[in-house]
C-alpha positions, 0 to 999 in steps of 0.5 A: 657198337663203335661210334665215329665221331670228331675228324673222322665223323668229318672225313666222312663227307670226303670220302664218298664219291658220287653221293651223299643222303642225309635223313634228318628226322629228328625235331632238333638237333643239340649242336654247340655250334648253333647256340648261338645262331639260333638264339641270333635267329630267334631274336631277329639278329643278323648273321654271317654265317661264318659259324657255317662257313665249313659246310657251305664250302664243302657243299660248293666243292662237292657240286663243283666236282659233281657231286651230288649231297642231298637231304630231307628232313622231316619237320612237326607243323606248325614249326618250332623255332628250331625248324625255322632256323633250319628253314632258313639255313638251308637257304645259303646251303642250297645256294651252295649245291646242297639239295635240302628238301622238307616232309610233313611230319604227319606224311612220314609214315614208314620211313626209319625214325632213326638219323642216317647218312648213305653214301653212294648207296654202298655203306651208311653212317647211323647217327646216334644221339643222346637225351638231350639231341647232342650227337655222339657219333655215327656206327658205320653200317656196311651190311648190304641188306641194311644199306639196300633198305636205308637206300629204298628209305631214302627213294621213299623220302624223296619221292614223297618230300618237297623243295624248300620254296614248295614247303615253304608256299604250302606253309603258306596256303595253311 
């Protein structure tokens, strides 16, 4: 298996023409890049958001050119403190066109239990991860029956996953 990863991994949030889906099951992702957010979260810090400032600013082009980046990510309740921060996150994300939206884990049955990217419901990128929830890089997947499956699995999501704002008010009511 042939793993994309750095530039390219990154070229291929430019490459898709109408949309883009990200499933994120996983309870953490291991990114060098959020150490340090994340223990500013945890500790009640401030933050700029300059570490995030890439993502936000494609997210703000790609909704300005109509185009549409949606994700749901799947999440254990009570929530660790990484989905907080995920939680939170998503705030400036969706504020930027990004369509970020939350499943109960224990409502998540049947969907992959794997990482994916589907863009334009045409190829896909599985992301693939080491032991200790740091990406590797993504295997391109081009196979139509698996991208008709992983686009029937993104439906799913959606269908059954909510807003942000309605996650976070069943929270609440819990």
């Amino acid at each position: 298996m042939t793993l994309v990863s750095g530039d390219a991994f990154g070229d291929l949030f430019r490459s898709f023409e109408h949309t883009a889906f990200r499933l994120e099951p996983r309870e953490r992702y291991n990114s060098s890049g959020e150490h340090e957010p994340l223990r500013r979260f945890i500790a009640g810090e401030p933050d700029d958001l300059a570490w995030n400032r890439p993502w936000l600013d494609l997210m703000a082009e790609h909704a300005a050119k109509g185009k549409f980046v949606h994700r749901v990510r799947v999440v254990s309740v009570p929530l660790s403190d990484y989905s907080r921060f995920g939680l939170w996150c998503a705030e400036f994300a969706i504020e930027a066109g990004e369509d970020i939206r939350y499943l109960n884990r224990a409502q998540a049955a049947g969907l992959p239990e794997f990482d994916y990217w589907l863009f334009d419901s045409k190829w896909a990128a599985r992301l693939e991860f080491d032991e200790n929830d740091v990406l590797l890089g993504a295997e391109i997947v081009t196979d139509p029956a698996t991208v008709v499956e992983l686009a029937a699995a993104r439906d799913d999501a959606r269908h059954r996953a909510v807003t942000r704002e309605q996650f976070l008010a069943d929270l609440a009511r819990e």
